[in-house]
Each structure stands twice: as C-alpha cells, then as structure tokens.
C-alpha positions in Angstrom: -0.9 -55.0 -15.4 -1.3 -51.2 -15.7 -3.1 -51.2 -12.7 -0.2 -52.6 -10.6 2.4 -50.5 -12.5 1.0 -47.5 -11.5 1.0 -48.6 -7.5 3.6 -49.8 -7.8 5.2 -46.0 -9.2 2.8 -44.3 -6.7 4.1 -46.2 -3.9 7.7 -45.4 -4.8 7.1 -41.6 -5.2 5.9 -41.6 -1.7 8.2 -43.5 -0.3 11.0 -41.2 -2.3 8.6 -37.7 -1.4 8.5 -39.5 2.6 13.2 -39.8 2.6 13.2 -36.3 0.9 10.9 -34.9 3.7 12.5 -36.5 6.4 16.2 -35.4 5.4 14.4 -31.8 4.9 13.6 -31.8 8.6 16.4 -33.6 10.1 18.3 -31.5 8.1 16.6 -28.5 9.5 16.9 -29.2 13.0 20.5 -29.7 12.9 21.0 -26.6 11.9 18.5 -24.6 14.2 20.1 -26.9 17.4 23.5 -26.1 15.8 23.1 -22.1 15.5 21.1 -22.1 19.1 22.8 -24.0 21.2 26.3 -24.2 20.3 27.9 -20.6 20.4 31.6 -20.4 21.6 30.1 -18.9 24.8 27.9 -22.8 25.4 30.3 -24.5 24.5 33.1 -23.3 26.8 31.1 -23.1 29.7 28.9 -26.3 29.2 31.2 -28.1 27.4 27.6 -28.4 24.1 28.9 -29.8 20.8 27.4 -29.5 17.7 25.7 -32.2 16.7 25.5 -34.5 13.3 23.0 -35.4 10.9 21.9 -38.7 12.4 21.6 -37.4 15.7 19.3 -34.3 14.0 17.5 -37.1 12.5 16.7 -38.9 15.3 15.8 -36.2 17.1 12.9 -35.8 14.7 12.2 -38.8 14.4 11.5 -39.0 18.2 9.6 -35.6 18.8 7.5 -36.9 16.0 6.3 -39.6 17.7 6.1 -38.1 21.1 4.2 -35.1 20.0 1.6 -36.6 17.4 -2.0 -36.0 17.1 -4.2 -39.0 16.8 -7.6 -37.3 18.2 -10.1 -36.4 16.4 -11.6 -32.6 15.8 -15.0 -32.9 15.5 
C-alpha cells in the first residue's frame, strides 16, 4: 500500500511540476510576442493585436511538437 501511495504522489507532482511549466512558457511567450510584435507603430499599420494566454499557450504547445528532438546522439 505504501508502494502505491507514493506513485501515486509522484505521479501527481509531475503532473502539477508538467501545468506549472507549461503556464511558465505559455506565459512567457505571450509576453515576448506581446512586447515584439505589437508596438503602436504594428499595430496601426498591420492592424497586429496582442494576443491572450490561450493563444500563447497553444502556440507552445505547437512549436513543441513541430520542433522536437526524437534522434539519438550517439
């Protein structure tokens, strides 16, 4: 019974440690897309708005999976 207790508390911490991370990042590249792509200058002339979390998110979420290493190094 110990033995499952403590997967099952090691499974939550890395499942809590894996949403703090990913709101960290998401977090993170709302704010750089915010600060680099939506001066007053952008936005006039290109009509760019600044965008939300969610969108940050899945932004990450997609360069992520587009841009991970699987290969080896060996």
């Amino acid at each position: 019974m110990e033995k499952f207790l403590k997967s099952v508390g090691i499974g939550i911490s890395a499942l809590i440690i894996a949403t703090l991370l990913a709101t960290l990042s998401a977090w993170f590249v709302m704010l750089l897309i915010n600060w680099l792509f939506t001066p007053t200058a952008l936005m006039a002339v290109f009509g760019v708005a600044k965008i939300g979390f969610w969108k940050a998110w899945g932004i990450s979420f997609l360069t992520s999976m587009l841009f991970k290493s699987t290969g080896s190094s060996k």
